[in-house]
C-alpha positions in Angstrom: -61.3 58.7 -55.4 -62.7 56.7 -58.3 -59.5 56.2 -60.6 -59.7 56.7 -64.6 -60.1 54.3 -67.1 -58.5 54.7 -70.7 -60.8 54.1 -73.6 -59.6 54.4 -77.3 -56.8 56.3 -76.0 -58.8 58.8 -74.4 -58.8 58.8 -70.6 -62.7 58.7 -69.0 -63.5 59.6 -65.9 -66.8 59.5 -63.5 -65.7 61.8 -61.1 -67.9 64.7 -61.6 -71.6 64.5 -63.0 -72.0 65.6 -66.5 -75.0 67.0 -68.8 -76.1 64.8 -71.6 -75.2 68.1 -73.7 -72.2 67.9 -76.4 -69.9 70.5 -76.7 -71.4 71.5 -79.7 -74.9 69.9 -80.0 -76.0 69.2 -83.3 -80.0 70.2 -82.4 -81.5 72.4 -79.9 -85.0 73.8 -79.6 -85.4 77.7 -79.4 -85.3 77.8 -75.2 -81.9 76.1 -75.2 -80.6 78.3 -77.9 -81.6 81.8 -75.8 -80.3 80.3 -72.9 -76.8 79.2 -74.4 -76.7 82.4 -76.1 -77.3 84.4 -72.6 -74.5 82.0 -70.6 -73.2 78.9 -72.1 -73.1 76.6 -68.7 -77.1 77.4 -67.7 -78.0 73.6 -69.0 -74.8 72.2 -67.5 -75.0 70.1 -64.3 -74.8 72.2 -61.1 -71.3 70.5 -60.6 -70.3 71.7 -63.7 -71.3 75.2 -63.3 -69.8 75.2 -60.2 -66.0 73.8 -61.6 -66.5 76.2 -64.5 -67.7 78.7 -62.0 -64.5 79.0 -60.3 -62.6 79.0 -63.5 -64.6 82.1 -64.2 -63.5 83.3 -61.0 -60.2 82.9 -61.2 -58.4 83.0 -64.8 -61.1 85.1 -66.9 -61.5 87.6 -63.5 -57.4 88.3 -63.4 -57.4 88.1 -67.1 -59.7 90.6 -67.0 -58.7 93.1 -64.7 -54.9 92.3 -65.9 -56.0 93.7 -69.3 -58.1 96.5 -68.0 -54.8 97.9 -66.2 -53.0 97.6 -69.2 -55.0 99.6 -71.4 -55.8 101.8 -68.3 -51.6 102.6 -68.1 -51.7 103.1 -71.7 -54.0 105.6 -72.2 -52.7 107.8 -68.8 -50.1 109.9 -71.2 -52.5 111.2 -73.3 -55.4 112.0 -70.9 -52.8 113.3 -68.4 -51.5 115.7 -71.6 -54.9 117.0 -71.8 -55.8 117.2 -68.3 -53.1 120.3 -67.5 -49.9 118.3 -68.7 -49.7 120.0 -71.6 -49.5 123.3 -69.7 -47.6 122.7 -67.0 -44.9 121.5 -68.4 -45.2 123.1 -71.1 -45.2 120.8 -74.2 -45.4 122.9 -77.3 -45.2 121.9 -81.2 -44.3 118.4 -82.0 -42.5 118.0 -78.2 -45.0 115.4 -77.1 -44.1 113.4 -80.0 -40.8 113.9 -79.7 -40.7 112.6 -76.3 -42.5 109.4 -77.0 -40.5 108.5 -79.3 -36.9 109.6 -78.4 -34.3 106.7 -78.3 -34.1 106.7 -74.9 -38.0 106.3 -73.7 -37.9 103.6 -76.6 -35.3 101.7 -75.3 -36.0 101.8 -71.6 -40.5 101.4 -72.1 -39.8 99.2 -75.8 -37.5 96.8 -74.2 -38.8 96.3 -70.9 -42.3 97.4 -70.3 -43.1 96.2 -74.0 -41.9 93.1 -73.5 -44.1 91.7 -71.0 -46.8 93.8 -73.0 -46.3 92.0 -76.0 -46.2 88.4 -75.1 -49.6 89.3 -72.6 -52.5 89.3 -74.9 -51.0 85.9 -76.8 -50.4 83.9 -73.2 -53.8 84.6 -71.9 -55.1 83.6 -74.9 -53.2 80.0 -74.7 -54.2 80.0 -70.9 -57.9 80.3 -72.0 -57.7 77.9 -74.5 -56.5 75.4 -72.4 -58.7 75.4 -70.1 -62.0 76.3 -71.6 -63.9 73.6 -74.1 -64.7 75.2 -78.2 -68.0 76.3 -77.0 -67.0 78.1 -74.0 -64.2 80.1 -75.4 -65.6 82.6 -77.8 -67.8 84.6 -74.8 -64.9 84.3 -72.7 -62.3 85.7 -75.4 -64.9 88.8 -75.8 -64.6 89.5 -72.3 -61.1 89.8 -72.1 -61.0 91.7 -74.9 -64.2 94.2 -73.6 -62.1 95.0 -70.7 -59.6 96.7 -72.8 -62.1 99.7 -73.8 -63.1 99.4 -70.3 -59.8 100.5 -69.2 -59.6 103.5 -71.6 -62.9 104.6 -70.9 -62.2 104.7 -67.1 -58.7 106.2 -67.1 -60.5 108.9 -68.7 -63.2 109.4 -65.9 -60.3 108.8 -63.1 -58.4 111.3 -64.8 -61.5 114.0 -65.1 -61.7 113.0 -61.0 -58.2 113.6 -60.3 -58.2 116.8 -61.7 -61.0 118.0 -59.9 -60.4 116.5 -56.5 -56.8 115.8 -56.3 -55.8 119.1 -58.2 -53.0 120.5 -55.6 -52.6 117.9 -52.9 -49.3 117.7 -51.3 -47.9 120.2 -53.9 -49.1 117.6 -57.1 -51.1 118.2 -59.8 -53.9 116.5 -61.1 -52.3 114.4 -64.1 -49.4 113.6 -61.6 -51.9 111.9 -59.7 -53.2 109.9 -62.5 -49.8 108.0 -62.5 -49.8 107.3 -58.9 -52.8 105.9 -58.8 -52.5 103.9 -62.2 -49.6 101.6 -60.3 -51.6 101.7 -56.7 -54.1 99.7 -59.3 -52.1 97.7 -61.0 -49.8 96.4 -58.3 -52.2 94.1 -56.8 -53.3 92.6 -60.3 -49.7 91.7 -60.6 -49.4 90.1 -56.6 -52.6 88.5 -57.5 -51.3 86.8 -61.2 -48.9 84.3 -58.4 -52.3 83.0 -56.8 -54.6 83.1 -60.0 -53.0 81.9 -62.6 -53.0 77.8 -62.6 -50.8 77.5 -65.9 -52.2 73.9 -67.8 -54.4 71.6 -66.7 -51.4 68.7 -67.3 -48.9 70.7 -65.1 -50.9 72.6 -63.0 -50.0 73.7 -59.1 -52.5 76.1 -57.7 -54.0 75.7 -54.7 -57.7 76.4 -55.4 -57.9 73.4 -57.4 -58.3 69.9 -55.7 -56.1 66.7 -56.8 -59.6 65.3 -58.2 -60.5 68.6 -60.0 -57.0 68.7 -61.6 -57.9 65.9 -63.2 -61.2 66.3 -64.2 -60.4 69.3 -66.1 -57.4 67.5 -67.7 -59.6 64.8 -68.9 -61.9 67.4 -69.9 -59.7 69.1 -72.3 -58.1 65.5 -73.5 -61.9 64.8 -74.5 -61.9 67.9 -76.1 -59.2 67.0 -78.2 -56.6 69.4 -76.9 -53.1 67.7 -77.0 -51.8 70.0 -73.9 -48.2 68.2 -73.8 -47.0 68.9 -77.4 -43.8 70.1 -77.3 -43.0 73.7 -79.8 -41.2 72.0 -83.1 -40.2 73.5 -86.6 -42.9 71.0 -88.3 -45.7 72.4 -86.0 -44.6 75.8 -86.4 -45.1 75.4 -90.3 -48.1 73.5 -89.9 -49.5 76.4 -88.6 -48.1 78.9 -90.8 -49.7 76.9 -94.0 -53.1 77.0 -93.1 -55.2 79.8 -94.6 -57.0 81.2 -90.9 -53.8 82.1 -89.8 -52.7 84.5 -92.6 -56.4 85.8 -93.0 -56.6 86.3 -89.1 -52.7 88.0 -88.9 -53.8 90.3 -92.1 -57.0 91.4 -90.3 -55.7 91.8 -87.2 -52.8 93.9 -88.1 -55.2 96.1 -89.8 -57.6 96.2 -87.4 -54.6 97.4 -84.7 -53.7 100.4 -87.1 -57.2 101.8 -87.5 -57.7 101.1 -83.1 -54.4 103.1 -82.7 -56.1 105.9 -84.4 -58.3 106.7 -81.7 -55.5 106.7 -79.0 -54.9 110.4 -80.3 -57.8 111.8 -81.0 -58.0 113.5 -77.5 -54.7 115.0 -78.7 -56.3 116.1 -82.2 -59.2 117.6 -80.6 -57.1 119.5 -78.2 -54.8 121.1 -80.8 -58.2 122.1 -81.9 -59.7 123.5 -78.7 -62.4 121.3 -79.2 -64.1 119.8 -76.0 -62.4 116.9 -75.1 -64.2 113.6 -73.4 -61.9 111.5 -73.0 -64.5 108.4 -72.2 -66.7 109.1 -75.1 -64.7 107.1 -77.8 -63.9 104.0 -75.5 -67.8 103.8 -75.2 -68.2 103.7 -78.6 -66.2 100.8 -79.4 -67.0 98.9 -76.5 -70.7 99.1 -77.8 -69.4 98.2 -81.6 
């Protein structure tokens, strides 16, 4: 294996064939432009598509489908409470608020559940960063994030199949099947994380990589300018904090979050209404915005 070479502090490597392409090339003529709008790696090098290929494969795929299961266990409450929970049970009034946000369910879903919730959408966001150049990242972070209306919209159409198909089997109803099958979903996701996930390129263990493309992509993402090794300081805490993008970003964001929230009960709105209720028609919507 041909061994690096440092130049001006950068280490350089010949290991893999690269395109003549920059990261972020200062002139391109139209054909280039539709193609690297359709899929950024189409005027890479085949060996190039291939390693990025398999990056694809592996940590925007779990990614993915890790974020799809999320939203798809999030939304199971309310379409289960429309799809016969609501009756069964029965909930009446204010009771299904009260339920969801009595001290106990807060404690025991807040403190657990929410804490590996919370830290998820931040981590895969560093773990995509890391291993993905400036100009690949932006179609890969809309992905990740498309998958979240994906999960809404099909916990909606497994719960409109449950109900129809599963309605009564071995004594359970329809929404009671919706949970079941929700974790039967989920669980390999999780098993899979162990295999898929390859942490950073400068400490990374998976298997799937070779020794050689370890260290292409590290040299990759040194190129880049990504200083992978930095360890979390005070002083690089604040330097972040006094930059304008991330107080514009954390303001829009937060609002975005409360107006998205919004539509997490509108099933429950338009039931208290007996309105027709499709549950997959609003995750459509913003998947298309």
């Amino acid at each position: 294996m041909e061994s690096p070479t440092k130049q001006a502090g950068v280490v350089s490597t010949n290991l893999f064939p690269t395109s003549n392409t920059q990261d972020v090339p200062s002139k391109q003529s139209l054909k280039k432009r539709i193609r690297e709008i359709v899929w950024d790696t189409l005027d890479r090098s085949p060996e190039e598509r291939r390693m990025i290929a398999k990056l694809d494969f592996f940590i925007l795929t779990w990614a993915s489908l890790a974020y799809f299961s999320k939203n798809l266990n999030t939304n199971n409450l309310s379409n289960a409470y429309v799809s016969g929970m609501k009756e069964e049970l029965p909930v009446v009034g204010n009771e299904y608020q009260t339920f969801t946000t009595m001290w106990t369910m807060l404690e025991r879903r807040a403190m657990h559940v929410g804490l590996a919730e919370g830290t998820f959408y931040p981590a895969v966001h560093t773990v995509l960063g890391a291993w993905y150049t400036k100009r690949e990242l932006a179609k890969r972070s809309c992905i990740f994030f498309a998958t979240a209306f994906v999960g809404s919209m099909f916990s909606g159409y497994l719960q409109a199949a449950l109900h129809d198909g599963m309605d009564g089997v071995h004594g359970l109803s329809g929404w009671r099947w919706l949970f079941i099958f929700d974790g039967v979903i989920t669980l390999p996701m999780a098993l899979w994380a162990y295999y898929a996930l390859p942490d950073l390129p400068s400490n990374t263990r998976v298997k799937w990589l070779k020794p050689e493309e370890k260290e292409y992509f590290l040299h990759r993402m040194q190129k880049a300018g990504r200083d992978l090794e930095e360890p979390f300081t005070l002083k690089g805490l604040k330097r972040v904090t006094m930059k304008w993008h991330f107080w514009v970003y954390t303001t829009y964001y937060t609002f975005f979050i409360c107006s998205e929230n919004i539509g997490s009960y509108m099933n429950l709105w338009l039931k208290s209404l007996n309105k027709l209720v499709e549950p997959t028609l609003k995750p459509v919507l913003r998947l298309i915005r």
